[in-house]
C-alpha positions in Angstrom: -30.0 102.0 112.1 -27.2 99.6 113.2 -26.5 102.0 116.3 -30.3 101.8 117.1 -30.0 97.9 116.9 -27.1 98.3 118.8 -28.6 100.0 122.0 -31.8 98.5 121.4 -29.8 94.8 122.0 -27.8 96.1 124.5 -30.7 97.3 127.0 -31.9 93.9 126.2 -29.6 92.4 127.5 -29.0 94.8 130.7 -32.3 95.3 131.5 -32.5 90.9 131.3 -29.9 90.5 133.4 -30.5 93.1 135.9 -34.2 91.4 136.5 -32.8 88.2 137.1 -29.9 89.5 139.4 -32.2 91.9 141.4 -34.8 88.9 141.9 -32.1 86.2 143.0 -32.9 84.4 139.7 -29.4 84.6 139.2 -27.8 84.1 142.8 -24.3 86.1 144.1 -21.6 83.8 143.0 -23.1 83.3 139.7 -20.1 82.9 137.2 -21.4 84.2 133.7 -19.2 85.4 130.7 -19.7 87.6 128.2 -19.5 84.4 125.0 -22.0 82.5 126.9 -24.7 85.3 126.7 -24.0 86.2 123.7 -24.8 82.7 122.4 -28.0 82.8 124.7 -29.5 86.0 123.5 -27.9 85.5 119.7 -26.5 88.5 119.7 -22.9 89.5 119.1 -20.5 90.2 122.1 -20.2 93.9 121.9 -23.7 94.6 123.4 -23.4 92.0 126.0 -20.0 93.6 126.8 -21.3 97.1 127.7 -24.6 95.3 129.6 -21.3 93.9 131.5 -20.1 97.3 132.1 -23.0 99.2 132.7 -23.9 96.0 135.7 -20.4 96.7 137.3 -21.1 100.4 137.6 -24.2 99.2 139.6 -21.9 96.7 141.6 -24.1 94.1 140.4 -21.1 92.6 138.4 -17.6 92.1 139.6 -14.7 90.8 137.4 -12.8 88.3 138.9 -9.2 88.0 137.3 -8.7 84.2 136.0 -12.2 84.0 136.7 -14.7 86.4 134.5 -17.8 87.7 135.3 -19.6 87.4 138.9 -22.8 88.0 140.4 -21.7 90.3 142.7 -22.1 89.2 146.9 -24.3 91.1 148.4 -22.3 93.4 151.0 -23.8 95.2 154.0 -21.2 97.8 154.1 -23.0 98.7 150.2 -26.0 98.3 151.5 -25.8 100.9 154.2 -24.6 103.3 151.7 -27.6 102.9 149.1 -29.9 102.8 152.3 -28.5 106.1 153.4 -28.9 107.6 149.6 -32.6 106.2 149.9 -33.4 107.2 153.1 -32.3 110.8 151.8 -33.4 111.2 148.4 -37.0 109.6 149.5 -37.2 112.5 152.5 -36.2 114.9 150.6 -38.6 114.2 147.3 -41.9 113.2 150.3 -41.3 116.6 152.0 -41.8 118.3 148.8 -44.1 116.2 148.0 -46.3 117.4 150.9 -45.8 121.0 150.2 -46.7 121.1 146.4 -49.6 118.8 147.4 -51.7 117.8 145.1 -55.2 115.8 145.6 -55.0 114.1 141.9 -52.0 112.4 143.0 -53.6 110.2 145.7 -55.8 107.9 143.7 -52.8 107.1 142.3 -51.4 106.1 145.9 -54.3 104.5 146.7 -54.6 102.2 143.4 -50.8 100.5 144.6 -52.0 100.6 147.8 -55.3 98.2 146.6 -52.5 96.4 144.4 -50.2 95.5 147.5 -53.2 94.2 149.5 -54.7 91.9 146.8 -50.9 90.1 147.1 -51.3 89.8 150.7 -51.0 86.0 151.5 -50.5 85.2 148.0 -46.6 84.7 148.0 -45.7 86.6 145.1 -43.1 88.7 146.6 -41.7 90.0 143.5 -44.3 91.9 142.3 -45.7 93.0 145.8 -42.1 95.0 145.8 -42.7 96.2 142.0 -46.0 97.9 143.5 -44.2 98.6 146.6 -41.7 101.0 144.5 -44.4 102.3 142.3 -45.8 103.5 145.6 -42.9 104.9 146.5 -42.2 106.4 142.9 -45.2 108.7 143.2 -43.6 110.9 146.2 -40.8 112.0 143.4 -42.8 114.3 140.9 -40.7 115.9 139.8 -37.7 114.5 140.7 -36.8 112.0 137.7 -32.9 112.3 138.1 -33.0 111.6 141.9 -35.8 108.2 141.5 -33.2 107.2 139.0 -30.0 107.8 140.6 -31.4 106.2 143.6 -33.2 102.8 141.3 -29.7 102.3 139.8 -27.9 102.5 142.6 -29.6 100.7 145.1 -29.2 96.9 143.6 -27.5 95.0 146.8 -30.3 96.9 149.1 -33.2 96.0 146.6 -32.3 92.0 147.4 -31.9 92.5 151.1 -35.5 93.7 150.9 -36.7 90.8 149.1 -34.8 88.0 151.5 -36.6 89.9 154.1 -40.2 89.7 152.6 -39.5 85.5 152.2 -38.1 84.9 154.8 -40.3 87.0 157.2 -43.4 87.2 155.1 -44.1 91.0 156.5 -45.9 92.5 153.1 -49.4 92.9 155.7 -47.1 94.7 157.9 -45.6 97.1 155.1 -49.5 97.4 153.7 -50.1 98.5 156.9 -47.4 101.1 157.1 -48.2 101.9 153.6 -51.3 103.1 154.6 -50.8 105.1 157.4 -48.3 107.1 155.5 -51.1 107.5 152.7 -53.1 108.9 155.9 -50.3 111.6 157.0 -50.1 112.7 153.1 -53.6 113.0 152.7 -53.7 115.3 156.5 -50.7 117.4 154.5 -49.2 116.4 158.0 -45.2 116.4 156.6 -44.0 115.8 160.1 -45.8 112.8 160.9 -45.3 111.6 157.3 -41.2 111.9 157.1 -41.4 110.2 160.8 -43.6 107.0 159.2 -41.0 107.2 156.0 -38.2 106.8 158.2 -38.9 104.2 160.2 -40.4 102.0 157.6 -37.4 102.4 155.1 -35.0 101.6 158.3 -37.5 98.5 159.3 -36.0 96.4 156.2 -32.4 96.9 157.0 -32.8 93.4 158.6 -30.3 91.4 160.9 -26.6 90.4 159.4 -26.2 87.6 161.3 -30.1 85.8 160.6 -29.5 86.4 156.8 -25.5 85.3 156.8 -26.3 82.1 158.4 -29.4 81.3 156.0 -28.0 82.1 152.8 -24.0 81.9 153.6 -23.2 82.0 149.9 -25.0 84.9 149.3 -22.9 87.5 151.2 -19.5 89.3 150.3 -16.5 87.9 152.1 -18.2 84.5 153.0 -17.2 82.4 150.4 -15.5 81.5 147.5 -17.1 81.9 143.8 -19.2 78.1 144.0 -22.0 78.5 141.5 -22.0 77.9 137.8 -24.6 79.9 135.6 -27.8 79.2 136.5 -30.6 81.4 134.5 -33.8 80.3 136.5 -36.4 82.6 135.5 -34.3 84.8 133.2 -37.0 86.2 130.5 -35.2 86.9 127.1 
């Protein structure tokens, strides 16, 4: 039971933290430590010490010496890498989509689809990109390992995508998109389909230099740790 408590507080905690870092809640540079979220959640230190751990894995966290805990900068060279992965896996799991199709799946499509357009104009970028990956999510039946690998994975690319969606307001665009890939599964047309997939993942690996000069703090290698803990939206 205490080991059930245990993990149960821990994922808590990770799964807390990781929300608030993915949505910019808690902005690169944040300084956090491992006493001062214990004392916010109530918990002891030993759970929030592996939520610490697990987050570096993820390069979500990096450990300053002198310094603690950071927010990690978000760093273009990463998220190349996690695009790449994406960009990959997602192929790979659509193509076989296509082939094993199956007609059931597509309400399914076309319910996020109906999601995503109801936030159209709305500003609620957050959950427009929750939809946006349960829409993607459906493409790996199947494939549970590689949806995971690539969701944990893929932290630094996940907040490009949402500084793009604020700053360019594009979600009609990517409903748009959305859509005409829904088409080229539907046709069982797995040419046309991986063509759409690529260039609409690509599309969101957005300009270096717009996003370094708007958010100059945000980025790796463009400033000094600045921020103290600041837990915004954080949901505990």
């Amino acid at each position: 039971m205490t080991q059930q408590r245990t993990g149960t507080t821990q994922h808590l905690v990770y799964s807390s933290l990781r929300s608030s870092i993915l949505s910019l809640n808690l902005v690169p540079g944040t300084v956090i430590s491992e006493n001062d979220i214990s004392l916010r959640f109530k918990v002891s230190r030993t759970p929030v010490r592996e939520a610490f751990i697990t987050l570096s894995k993820e390069a979500l966290l990096k450990v300053i010496p002198q310094k603690g805990s950071v927010v990690s900068h978000i760093d273009f060279n990463r998220v190349n890498q996690e695009l790449f992965l994406r960009a990959n896996l997602e192929s790979a799991a659509l193509k076989q989509f296509v082939q094993n199709y199956n007609p059931s799946r597509l309400a399914e499509l076309d319910k996020y689809l109906e999601l995503q357009a109801e936030l159209v104009g709305t500003k609620k970028f957050e959950k427009f990109l929750q939809y946006d990956d349960q829409f993607h999510h459906v493409f790996f039946e199947g494939q549970n390992v590689a949806w995971e690998a690539m969701e944990n994975m893929c932290g630094h690319y996940h907040r490009i995508r949402l500084l793009t969606i604020w700053l360019q307001d594009i979600v009609k665009d990517l409903v748009k998109e959305h859509k005409q890939l829904y088409q080229a599964v539907k046709k069982r047309d797995s040419a046309k389909a991986l063509e759409l997939l690529e260039s609409h993942v690509h599309k969101l690996n957005t300009e270096e230099a717009m996003l370094i000069k708007l958010f100059p703090d945000f980025f790796a290698d463009t400033t000094e740790v600045s921020h103290v803990m600041d837990f915004g939206g954080l949901k505990i």
